[in-house]
C-alpha positions as CSV (number, residue, x, y, z in Angstrom):
1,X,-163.5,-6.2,-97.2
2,X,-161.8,-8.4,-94.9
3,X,-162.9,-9.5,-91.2
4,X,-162.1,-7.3,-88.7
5,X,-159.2,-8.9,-86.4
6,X,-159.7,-9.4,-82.4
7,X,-157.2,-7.5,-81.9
8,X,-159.1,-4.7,-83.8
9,X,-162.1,-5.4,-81.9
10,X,-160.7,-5.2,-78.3
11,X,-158.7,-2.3,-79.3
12,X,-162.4,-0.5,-80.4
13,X,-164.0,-2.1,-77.3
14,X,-160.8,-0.4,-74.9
15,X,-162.3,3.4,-76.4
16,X,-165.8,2.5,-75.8
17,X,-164.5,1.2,-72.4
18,X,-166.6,-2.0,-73.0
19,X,-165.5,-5.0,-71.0
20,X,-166.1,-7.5,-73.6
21,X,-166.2,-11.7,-73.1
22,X,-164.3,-14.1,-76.0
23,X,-168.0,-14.7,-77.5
24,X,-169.5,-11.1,-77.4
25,X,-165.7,-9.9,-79.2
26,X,-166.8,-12.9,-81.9
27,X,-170.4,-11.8,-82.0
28,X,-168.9,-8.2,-82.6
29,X,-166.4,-9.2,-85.3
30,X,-168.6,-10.2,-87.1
31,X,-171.3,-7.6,-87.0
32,X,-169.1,-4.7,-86.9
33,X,-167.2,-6.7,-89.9
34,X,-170.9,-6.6,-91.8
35,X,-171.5,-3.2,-91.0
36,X,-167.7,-2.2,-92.5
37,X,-168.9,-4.8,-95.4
38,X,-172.2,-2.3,-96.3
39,X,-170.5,1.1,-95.9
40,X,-167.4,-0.1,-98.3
41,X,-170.7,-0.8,-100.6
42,X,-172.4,2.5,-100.5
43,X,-168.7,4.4,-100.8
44,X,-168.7,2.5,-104.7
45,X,-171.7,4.1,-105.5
46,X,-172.0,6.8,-108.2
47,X,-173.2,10.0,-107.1
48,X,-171.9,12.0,-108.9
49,X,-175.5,13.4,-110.3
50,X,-176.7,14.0,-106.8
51,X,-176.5,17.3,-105.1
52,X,-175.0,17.8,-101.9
53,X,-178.0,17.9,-99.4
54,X,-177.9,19.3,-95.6
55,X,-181.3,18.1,-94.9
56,X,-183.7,15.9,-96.5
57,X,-186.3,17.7,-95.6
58,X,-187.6,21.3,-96.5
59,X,-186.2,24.2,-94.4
60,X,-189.1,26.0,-92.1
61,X,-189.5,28.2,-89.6
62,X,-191.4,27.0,-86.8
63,X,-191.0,30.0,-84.8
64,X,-194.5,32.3,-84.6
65,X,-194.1,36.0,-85.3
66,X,-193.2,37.9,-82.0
67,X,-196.6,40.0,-81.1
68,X,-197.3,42.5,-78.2
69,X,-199.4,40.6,-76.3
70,X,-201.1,41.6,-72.6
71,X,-199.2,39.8,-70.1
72,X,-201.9,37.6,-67.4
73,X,-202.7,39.7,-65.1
74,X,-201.1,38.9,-61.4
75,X,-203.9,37.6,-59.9
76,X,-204.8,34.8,-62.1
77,X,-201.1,33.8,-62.1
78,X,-200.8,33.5,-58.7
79,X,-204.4,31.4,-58.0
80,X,-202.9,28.3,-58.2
81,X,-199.7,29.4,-56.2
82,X,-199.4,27.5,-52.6
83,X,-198.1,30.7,-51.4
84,X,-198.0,34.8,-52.2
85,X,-196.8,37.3,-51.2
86,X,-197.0,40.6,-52.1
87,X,-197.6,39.8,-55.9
88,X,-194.9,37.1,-56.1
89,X,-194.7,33.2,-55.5
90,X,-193.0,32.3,-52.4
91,X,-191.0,29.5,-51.7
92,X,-188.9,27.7,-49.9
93,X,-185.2,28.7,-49.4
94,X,-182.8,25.9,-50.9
95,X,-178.9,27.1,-49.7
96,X,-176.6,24.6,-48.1
């Protein structure tokens, strides 16, 4: 694959709103040029006997079964609270 051109550069540096100087837009030719280089290289190869995948790894479910449970009861909620009252925290009002 051909170099990329400075005008192509600059023009991808203007959407990523990168202000770029003459070296960096050199340095980038050329990396973004290698990078173009290696995905032109994986696009030749043959996969046609792969499967499509979604995920490379095994589908799960992380979630735990939902279970009636007791709830904590009020009191040990609220030991560590700086201030109750009347069974609920109480804070500070935050309006503008």
């Amino acid at each position: 694959m051909p170099k990329l051109s400075l005008e192509e550069v600059e023009h991808i540096a203007v959407l990523a709103r990168l202000g770029l100087s003459s070296a960096e837009k050199e340095m980038f030719r050329d990396q973004l040029s290698a990078i173009l280089d290696y995905a032109e290289r994986l696009n030749r190869l043959d996969t046609a006997g792969v499967p499509p995948t979604t995920s490379a790894l095994p589908l799960s479910n992380v979630m735990r079964p939902d279970e009636v449970t007791p709830s904590l009861p009020i009191d040990d909620a609220l030991a560590n609270a700086p201030d109750a009252d009347a069974n609920q925290f109480r804070v500070q009002a935050i309006l503008d």
